[in-house]
One Martini backbone bead per residue (centre of mass of N, CA, C, O) as a GRO file, in nm:
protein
  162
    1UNK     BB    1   3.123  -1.231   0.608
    2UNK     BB    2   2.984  -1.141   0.323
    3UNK     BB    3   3.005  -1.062   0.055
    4UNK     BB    4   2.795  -0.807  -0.165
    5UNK     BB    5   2.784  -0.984  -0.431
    6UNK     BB    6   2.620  -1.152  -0.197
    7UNK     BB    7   2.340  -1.067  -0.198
    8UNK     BB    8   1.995  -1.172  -0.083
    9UNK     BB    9   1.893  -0.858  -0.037
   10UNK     BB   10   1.676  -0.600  -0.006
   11UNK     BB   11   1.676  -0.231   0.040
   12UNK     BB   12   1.382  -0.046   0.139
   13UNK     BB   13   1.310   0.318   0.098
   14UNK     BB   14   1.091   0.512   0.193
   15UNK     BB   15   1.041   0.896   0.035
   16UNK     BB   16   0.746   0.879  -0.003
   17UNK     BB   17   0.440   0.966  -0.009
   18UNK     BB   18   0.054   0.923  -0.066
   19UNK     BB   19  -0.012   1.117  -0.267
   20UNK     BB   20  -0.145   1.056  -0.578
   21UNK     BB   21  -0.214   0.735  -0.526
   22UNK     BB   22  -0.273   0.458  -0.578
   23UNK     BB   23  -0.451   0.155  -0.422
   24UNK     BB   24  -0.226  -0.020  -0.583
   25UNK     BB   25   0.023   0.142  -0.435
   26UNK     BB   26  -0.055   0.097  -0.138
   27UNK     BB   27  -0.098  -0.196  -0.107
   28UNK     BB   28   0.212  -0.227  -0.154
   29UNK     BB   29   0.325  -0.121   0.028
   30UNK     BB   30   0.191  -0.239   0.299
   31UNK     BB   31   0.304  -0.554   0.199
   32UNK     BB   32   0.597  -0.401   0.251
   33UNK     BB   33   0.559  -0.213   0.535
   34UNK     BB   34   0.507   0.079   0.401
   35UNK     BB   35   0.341   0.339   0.556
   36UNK     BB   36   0.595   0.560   0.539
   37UNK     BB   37   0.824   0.774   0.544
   38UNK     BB   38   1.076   0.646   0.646
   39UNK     BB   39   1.076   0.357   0.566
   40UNK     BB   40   1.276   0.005   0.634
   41UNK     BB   41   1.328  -0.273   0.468
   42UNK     BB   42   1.362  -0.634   0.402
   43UNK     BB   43   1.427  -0.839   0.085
   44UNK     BB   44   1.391  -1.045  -0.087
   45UNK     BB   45   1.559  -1.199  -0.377
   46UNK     BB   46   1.325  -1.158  -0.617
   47UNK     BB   47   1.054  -1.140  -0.857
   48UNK     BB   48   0.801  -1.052  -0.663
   49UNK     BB   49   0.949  -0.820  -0.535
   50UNK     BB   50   1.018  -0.682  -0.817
   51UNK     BB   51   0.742  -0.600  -0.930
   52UNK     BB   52   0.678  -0.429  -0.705
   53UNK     BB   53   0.882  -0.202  -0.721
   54UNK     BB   54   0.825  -0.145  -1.004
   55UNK     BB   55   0.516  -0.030  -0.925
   56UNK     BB   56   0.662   0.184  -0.673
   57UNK     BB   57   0.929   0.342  -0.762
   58UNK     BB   58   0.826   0.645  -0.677
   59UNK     BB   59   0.849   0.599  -0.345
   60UNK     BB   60   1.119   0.457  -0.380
   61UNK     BB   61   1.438   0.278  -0.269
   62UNK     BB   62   1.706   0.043  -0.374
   63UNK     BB   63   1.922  -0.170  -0.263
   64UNK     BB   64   2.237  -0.342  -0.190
   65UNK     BB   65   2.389  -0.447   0.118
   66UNK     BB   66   2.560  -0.460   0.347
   67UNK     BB   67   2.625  -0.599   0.655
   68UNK     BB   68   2.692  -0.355   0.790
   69UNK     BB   69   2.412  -0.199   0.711
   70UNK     BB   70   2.260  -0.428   0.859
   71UNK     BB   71   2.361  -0.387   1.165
   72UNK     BB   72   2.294  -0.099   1.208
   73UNK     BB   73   1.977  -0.106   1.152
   74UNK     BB   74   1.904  -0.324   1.371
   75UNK     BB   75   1.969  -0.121   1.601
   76UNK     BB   76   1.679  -0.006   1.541
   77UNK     BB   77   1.514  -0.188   1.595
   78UNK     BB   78   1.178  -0.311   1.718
   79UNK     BB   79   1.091  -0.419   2.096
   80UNK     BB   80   0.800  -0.417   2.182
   81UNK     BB   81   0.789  -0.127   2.068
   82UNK     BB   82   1.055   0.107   2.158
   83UNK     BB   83   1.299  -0.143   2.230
   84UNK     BB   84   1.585  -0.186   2.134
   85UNK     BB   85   1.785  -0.395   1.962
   86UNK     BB   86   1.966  -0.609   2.164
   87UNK     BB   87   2.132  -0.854   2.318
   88UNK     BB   88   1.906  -0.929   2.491
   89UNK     BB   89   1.662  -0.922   2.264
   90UNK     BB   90   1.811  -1.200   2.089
   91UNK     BB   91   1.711  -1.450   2.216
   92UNK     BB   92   1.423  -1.409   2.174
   93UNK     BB   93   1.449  -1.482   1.837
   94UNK     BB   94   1.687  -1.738   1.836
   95UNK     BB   95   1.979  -1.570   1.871
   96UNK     BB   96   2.283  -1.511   1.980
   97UNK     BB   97   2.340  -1.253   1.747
   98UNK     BB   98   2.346  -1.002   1.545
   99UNK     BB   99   2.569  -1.116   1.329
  100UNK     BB  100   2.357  -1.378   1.277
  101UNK     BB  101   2.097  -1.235   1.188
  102UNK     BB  102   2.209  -1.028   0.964
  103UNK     BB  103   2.311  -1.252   0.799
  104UNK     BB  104   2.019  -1.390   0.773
  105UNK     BB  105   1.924  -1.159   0.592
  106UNK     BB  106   2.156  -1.069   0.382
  107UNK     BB  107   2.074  -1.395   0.254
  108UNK     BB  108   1.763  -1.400   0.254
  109UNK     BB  109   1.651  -1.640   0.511
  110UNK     BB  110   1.540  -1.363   0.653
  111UNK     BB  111   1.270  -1.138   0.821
  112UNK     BB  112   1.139  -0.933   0.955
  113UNK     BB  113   0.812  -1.077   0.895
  114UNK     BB  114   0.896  -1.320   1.041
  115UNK     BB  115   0.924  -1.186   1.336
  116UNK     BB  116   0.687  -1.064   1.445
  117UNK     BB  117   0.563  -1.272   1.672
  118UNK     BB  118   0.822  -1.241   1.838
  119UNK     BB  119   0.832  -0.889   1.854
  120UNK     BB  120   0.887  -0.759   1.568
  121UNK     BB  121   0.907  -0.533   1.374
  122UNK     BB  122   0.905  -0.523   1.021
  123UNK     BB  123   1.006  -0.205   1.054
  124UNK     BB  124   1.206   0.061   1.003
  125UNK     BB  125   1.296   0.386   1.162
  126UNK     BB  126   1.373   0.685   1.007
  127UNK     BB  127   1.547   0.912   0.925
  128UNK     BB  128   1.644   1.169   0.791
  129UNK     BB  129   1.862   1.291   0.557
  130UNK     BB  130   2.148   1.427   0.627
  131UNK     BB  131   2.135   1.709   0.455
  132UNK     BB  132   1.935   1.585   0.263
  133UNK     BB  133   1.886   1.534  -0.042
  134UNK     BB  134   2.097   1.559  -0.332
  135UNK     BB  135   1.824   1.582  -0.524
  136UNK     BB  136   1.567   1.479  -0.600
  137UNK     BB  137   1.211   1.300  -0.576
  138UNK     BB  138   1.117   1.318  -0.905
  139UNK     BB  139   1.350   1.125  -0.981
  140UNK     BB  140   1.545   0.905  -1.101
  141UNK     BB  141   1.866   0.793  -1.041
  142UNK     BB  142   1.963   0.758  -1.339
  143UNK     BB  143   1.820   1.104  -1.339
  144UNK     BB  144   1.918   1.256  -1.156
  145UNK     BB  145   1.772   1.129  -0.835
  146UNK     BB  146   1.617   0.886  -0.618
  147UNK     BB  147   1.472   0.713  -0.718
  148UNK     BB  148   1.532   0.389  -0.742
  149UNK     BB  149   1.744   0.232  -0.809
  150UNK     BB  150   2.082   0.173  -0.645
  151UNK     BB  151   2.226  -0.057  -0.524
  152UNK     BB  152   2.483   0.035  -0.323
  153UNK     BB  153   2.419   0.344  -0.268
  154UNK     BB  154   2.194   0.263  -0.024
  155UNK     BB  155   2.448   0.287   0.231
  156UNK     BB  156   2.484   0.596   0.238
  157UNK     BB  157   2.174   0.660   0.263
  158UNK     BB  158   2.134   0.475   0.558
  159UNK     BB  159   2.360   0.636   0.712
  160UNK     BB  160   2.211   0.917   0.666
  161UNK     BB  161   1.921   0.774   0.814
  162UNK     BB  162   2.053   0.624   1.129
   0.00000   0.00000   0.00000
């Protein structure tokens, strides 16, 4: 697999709630599949899903992920309804192994909500973080809080919401 610093897409982690949010922040959540708290999505490095992050980043985090962070994650994926994505339900999507869907969503080729008609949930559903947030959700992650971005350390994160 490739470095982490050639990934081709972002991982986003809605981590508040919808209340107090405007129609046109529910809107952005929506069209990004984030329905819910710690529901998470691949997207594709664009400007046009940048524009939509900085609109709503007060209720999401976002950073770079590893490959590794990424086939993690997909082995939550679910298909046809609460079945868990496996070695047997990977050929019905076109791939031959999970390592190679991994592969072309982190180099931002394919995304979850392209392969929806497969079968294929677009959102990931994550438990909350083990041992709760390190600090508040209430600020940037760049002024000691949790939201917006976050590059790399989205990792971290990412495991332990797994």
């Amino acid at each position: 697999m490739t470095v982490n610093g050639n990934a081709g897409c972002y991982l986003v982690i809605r981590i508040k709630g919808g209340i107090k949010a405007s129609q046109e922040e529910l809107d952005t959540l929506r069209m990004l599949n984030l329905p819910r708290a710690n529901y998470a999505v691949f997207i594709p490095k664009d400007s046009s899903f940048e524009g939509m992050l900085k609109k709503i980043a007060h209720y999401v985090t976002w950073g770079e992920p590893t490959p590794a962070t990424v086939k993690r994650l997909l082995k939550r994926a679910e298909f046809n309804g609460r079945i868990k994505l496996g070695d047997e339900n990977i050929s019905r999507l076109g791939y031959s192994s999970l390592e190679e869907l991994a592969e072309k969503i982190f180099r931002g080729e394919v995304t979850l909500s392209k392969l929806r008609n497969k079968g294929l949930k677009p959102y990931l559903r994550l438990h909350p973080p083990k041992r709760g947030f390190k600090k508040t959700i209430k600020k940037p992650f760049s002024a000691e809080g949790e939201y917006g971005y976050r590059g790399e350390n989205i990792n971290e994160l990412a495991v332990r919401m797994s």
